[in-house]
Steps between C-alpha positions, in 0.01 A plus 500: 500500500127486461489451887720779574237728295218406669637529839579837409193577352309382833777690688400834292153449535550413857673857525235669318224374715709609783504828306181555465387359845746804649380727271154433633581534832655793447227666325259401811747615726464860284127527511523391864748824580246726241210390684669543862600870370204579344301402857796722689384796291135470593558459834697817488235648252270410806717616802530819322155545438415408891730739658349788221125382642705495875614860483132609375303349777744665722439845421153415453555378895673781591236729329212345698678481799558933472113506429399293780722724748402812328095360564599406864577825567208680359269238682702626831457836420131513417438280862688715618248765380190309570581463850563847548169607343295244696664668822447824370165420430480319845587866659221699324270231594577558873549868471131501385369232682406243281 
C-alpha cells in the first residue's frame, strides 16, 4: 500500500507541475496578446495622428499653391505694365527726338 501512495503522490505532483507549467504558458501567452494589442493601439494612435498632420499639410499645399497663382498673375500683370510704359516711353522719345 505504501507503493500505491507514493505512486500517487508522484502522479499528483506530476499533475501539478503540469499545472503549473500550463498555467505559465498561459500567462505568457496573455502578456504576449496585451503586448500585441497594446502595439495595435499605437500604431493606430500613430496612423491617426499622420493622416491629422496629412490633411494639414494639404491645405497648407493648397493654400500656397492659391498664393503662388494669385502672385503669378500679378507678376503678369505688372510686365504686362512695364512693357507698355517702356513703349510708351519709347514713343515720346521718338516723338521728341531723343
Amino acid at each position: 500500500m505504501a507503493d500505491v501512495d507514493c505512486t500517487e503522490r508522484t502522479s499528483l505532483a506530476d499533475a501539478v507541475k503540469r499545472l503549473n507549467a500550463a498555467v505559465s504558458g498561459l500567462e505568457s501567452a496573455v502578456q504576449r496578446r496585451l503586448d500585441a494589442d497594446r502595439s495595435l493601439i499605437s500604431l493606430q494612435d500613430d496612423l491617426q495622428r499622420l493622416g491629422e498632420d496629412r490633411s494639414q499639410l494639404a491645405a497648407s499645399l493648397d493654400e500656397s499653391e492659391a498664393r503662388a497663382s494669385r502672385l503669378e498673375e500679378a507678376n503678369k500683370d505688372v510686365s504686362r505694365r512695364l512693357v507698355s510704359a517702356m513703349e510708351t516711353i519709347r514713343s515720346v522719345l521718338d516723338a521728341h527726338g531723343g
